[in-house]
N, C-alpha and C positions, 0 to 999 in steps of 0.2 A: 586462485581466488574462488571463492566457493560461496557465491550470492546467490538464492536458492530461498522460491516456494516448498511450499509442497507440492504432493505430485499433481499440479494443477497448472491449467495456465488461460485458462480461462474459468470464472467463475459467476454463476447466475445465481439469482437472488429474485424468489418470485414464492407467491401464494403458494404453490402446491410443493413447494420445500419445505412450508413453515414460515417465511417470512416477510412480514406486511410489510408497504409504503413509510415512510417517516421512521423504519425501524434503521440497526446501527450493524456494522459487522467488520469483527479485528481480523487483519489480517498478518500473517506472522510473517519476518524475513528474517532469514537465518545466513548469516556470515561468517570468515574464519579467524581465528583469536586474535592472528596478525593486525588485525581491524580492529576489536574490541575497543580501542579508546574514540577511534575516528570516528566524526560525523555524520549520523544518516538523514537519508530525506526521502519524502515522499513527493512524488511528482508526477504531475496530469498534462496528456498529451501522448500521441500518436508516434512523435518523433523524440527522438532522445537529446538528441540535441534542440533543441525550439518548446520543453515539456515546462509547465509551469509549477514550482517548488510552491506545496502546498502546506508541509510541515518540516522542521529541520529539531535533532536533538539537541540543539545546543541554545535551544531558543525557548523562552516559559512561554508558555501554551496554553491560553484560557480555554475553559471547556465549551469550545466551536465544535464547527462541523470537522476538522481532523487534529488528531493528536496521534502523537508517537512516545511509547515509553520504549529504554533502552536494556535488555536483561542481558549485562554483563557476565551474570554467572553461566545462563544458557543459551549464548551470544545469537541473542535474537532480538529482535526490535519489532516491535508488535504497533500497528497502525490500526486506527480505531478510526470511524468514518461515522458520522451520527447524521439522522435526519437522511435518509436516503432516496431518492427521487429518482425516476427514470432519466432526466436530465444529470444524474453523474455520471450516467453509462460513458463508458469512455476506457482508453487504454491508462493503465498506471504504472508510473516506475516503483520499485524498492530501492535505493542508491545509498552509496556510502563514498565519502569526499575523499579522494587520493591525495595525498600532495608530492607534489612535484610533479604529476603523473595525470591520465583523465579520470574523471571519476568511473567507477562502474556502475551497472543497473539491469535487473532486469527485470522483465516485463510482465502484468498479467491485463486480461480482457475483463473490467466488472460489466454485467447486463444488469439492468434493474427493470425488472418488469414489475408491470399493477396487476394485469389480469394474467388468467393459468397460460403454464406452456405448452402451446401449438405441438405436436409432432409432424 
């Protein structure tokens, strides 16, 4: 099973990248075809088991603070996070719903910074 960023896994979002407070940023999850029809979700929290499902694709989705579109053709599901605040820092899953089975997920670090970064 091939659940998979890009080559990242933590990801910061601050002034001197380019991007302000209250801005938005998609983030891509790419899976393998065997999945294509099944479930994905986005979910906030530390631990994988105890993370809270923030968005799921099988659910309509007013344009809030996260949504997921699903691109079957380039079996990737892209998660779009709007209004961003140093309060979303936090760990995030990518996941996709197994059945019969546990689900899987994996992991990135968003930082949201206001002022420039420290070295």
């Amino acid at each position: 099973f091939r659940l998979s960023f890009p080559d990242w896994d933590c990801l910061t979002l601050s002034p001197s990248a380019g991007w302000e407070r209250g801005g938005s940023v998609t983030i891509p999850c790419y899976y393998d075809q065997k999945h294509k029809h099944h479930v994905k979700y986005w979910c906030r929290g530390r631990d994988w088991y105890s993370c809270s499902i923030l968005a799921r694709s099988d659910s309509n989705q007013p344009a809030g603070k996260v949504s997921i579109s699903d691109d079957h053709t380039h079996l990737v599901f892209n998660v779009t996070m709007r209004n961003l605040q140093e309060t979303d820092s936090d760990t995030y899953w990518c996941a996709v719903e197994i059945h019969g089975a546990a689900d899987d997920g994996v992991y990135l670090q968003l930082i949201v910074m206001e002022g420039e970064l420290l070295y």
